[in-house]
N, C-alpha and C positions, 0 to 999 in steps of 0.2 A: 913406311911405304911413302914414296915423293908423292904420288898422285892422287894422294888419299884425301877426300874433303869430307869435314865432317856434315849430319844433315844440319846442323845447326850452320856452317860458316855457306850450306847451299840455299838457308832460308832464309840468311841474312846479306849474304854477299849475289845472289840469283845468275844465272846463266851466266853472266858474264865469267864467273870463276869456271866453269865446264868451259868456254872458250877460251880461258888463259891457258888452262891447264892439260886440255885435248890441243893447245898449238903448238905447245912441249911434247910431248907423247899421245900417243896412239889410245889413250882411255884414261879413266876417272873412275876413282873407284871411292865411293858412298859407303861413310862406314854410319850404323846405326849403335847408340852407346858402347862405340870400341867393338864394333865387329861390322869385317866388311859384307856388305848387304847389296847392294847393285854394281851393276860397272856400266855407266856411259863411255860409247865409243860415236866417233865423227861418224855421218851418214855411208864416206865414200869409203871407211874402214867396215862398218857392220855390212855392207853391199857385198865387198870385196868374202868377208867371212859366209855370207848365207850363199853365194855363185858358189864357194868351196865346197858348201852343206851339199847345196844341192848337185855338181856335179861328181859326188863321191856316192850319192845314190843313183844319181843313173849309170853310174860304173858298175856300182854292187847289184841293179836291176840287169845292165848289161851281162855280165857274168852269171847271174840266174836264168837267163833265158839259156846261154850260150851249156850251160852244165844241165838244161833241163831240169831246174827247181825252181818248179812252177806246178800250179795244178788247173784245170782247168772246169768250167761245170755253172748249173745255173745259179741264181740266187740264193733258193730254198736252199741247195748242196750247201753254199755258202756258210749262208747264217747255220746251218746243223752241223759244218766242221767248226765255229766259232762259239758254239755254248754246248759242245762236248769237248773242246778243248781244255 
């Protein structure tokens, strides 16, 4: 994996290697004793991915209201369809 730094080369060589390596490609991917464990991505890449998160649930909310799956009711109703669930 090209983008792969290990946590040692991130403890010893520090940010600057996540800037070298996120100015090549889009992410960084932290492997912990040979197994990848995190991925750093640039600020305006992880932005660009949670705008996506988020507007695929107000699509999937759109279409629930639009097909009527939904329910509606007070709190009480709430919490006792949520711990007989």
């Amino acid at each position: 994996m090209l983008n792969s730094i290990t946590a040692n080369d991130l403890k010893v060589k520090g940010v600057s290697i996540l800037d070298q390596i996120t100015s090549e490609q889009n992410e960084a991917v932290i492997t912990v004793r040979g197994k990848s464990k995190y991925v750093v991505l640039p600020m305006d890449e992880y932005n660009h991915l949670r705008e996506c998160e988020l507007e695929a649930a107000l699509i999937e909310s759109q279409n629930d209201i639009k097909n009527n799956n939904f329910k509606t009711g007070t709190i009480d109703e709430h919490l006792r369809r949520i711990e007989n669930a």
